[in-house]
C-alpha positions as CSV (number, residue, x, y, z in Angstrom):
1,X,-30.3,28.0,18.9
2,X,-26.4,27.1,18.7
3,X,-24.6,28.5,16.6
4,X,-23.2,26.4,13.4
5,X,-19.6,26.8,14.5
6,X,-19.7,27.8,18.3
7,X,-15.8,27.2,18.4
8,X,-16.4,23.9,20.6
9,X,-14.6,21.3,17.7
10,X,-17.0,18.2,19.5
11,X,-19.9,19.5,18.7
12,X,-18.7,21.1,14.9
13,X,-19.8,18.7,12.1
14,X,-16.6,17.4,10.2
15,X,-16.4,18.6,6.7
16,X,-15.7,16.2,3.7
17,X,-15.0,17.7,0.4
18,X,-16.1,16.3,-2.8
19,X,-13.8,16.6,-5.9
20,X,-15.2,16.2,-9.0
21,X,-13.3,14.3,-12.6
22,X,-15.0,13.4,-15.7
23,X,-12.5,11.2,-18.2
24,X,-12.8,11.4,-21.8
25,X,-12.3,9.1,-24.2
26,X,-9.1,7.8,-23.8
27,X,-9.5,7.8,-20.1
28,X,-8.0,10.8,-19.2
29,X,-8.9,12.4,-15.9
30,X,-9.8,16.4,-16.0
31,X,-11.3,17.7,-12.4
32,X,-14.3,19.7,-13.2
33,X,-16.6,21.8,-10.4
34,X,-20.0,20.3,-9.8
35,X,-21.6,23.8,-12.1
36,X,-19.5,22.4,-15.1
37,X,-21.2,19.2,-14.8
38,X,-24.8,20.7,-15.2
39,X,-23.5,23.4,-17.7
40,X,-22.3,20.2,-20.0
41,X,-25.3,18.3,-19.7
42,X,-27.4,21.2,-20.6
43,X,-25.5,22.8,-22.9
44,X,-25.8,26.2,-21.8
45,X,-24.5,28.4,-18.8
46,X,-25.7,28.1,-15.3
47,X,-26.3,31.1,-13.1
48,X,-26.0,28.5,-10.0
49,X,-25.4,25.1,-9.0
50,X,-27.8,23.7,-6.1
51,X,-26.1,20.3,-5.2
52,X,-28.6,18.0,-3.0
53,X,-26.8,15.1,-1.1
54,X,-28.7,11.6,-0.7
55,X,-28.3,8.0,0.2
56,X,-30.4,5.5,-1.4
57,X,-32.0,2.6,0.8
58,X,-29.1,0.9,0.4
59,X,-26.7,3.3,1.7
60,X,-24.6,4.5,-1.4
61,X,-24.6,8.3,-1.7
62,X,-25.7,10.5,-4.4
63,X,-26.0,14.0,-5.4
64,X,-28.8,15.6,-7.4
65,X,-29.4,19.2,-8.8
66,X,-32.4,20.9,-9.9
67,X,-30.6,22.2,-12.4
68,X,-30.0,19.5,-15.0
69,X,-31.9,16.3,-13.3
70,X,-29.2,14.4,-13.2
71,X,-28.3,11.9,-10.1
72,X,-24.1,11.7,-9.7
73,X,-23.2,8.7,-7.8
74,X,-20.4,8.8,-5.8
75,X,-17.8,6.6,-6.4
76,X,-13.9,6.1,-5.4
77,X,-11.1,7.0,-8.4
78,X,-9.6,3.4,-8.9
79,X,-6.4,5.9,-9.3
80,X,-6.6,8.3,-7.0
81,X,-4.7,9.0,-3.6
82,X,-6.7,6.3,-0.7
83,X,-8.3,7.9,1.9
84,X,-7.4,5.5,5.1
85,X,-10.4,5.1,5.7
């Protein structure tokens, strides 16, 4: 079995981080980690925060947790930074 980073960088996944913003109601953006998200929706404090990513038959991406149920699309910030991509 290989080893998950044998040093080699071809055969190393890339890693993509996720940031996470809520905006309230006069559209202000806060960054908020992905445990804040279930603690809000469930009103109480989490001990963890599994995240599960998906794509749906279509190809968007989500993100679900067993936590609080609910699915997080993925979407670009209109006014954040572009990737380049």
């Amino acid at each position: 079995m290989k080893k998950a980073d044998d040093g080699i960088p071809q055969t190393v996944a890339p890693v993509e981080e996720i940031q996470w913003s809520v905006r309230d109601a006069a559209g202000n953006r806060r960054d908020v980690t992905f445990r804040e998200l279930i603690e809000a929706t469930n009103g109480a404090t989490a001990a963890r925060a599994d995240l599960h990513i998906s794509r749906s038959r279509d190809g968007e991406p989500f993100i679900t947790s067993r936590q609080d149920g609910m699915i997080q699309m993925l979407v670009p910030d209109p006014g954040g930074p572009a990737t380049g991509r």
